[in-house]
N, C-alpha and C positions, 0 to 999 in steps of 0.2 A: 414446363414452358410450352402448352401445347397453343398459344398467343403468337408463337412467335412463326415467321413465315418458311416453309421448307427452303434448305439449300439448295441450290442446284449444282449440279457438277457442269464444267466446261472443258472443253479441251482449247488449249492457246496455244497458239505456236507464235514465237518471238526470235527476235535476235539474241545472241547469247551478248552482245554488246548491251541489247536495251536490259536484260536480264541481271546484267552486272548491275547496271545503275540502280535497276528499280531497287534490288537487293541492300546495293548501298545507303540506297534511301531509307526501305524499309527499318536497316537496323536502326540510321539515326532516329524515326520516331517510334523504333521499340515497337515493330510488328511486323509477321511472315512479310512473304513476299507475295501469298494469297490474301494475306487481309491488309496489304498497301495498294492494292491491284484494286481490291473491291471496294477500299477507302475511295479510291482515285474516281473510279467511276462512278460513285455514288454522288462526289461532289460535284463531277460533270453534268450528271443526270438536272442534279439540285440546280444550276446555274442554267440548263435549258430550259427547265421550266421556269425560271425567274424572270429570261428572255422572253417570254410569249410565244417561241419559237416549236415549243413540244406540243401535240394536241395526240393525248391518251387518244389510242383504241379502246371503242363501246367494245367490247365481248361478248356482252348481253342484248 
């Protein structure tokens, strides 16, 4: 899969209360609580640029 984009690691610190729920959540749709976290914010990400409201950084 050399297509595909490297991981990054993160470090997060949470409340152990948000931690419960996310977890809760996670199980019901049958994924970690790292890839409910990365779901979540991907479709955040997805709905600000929907809004107009995202404008990428040029890097180049």
């Amino acid at each position: 899969m050399a297509d595909r984009q490297e991981k990054k690691q993160l470090l997060l610190r949470i409340s152990g209360q948000l931690y419960s729920e996310l977890a809760a959540w996670a199980e019901d749709d049958f994924r970690s609580v790292n890839g409910q976290i990365e779901y979540l914010l991907t479709q955040c990400v997805r709905e600000r640029k929907k809004s107009g409201r995202y404008t990428p950084k040029d890097d180049g």
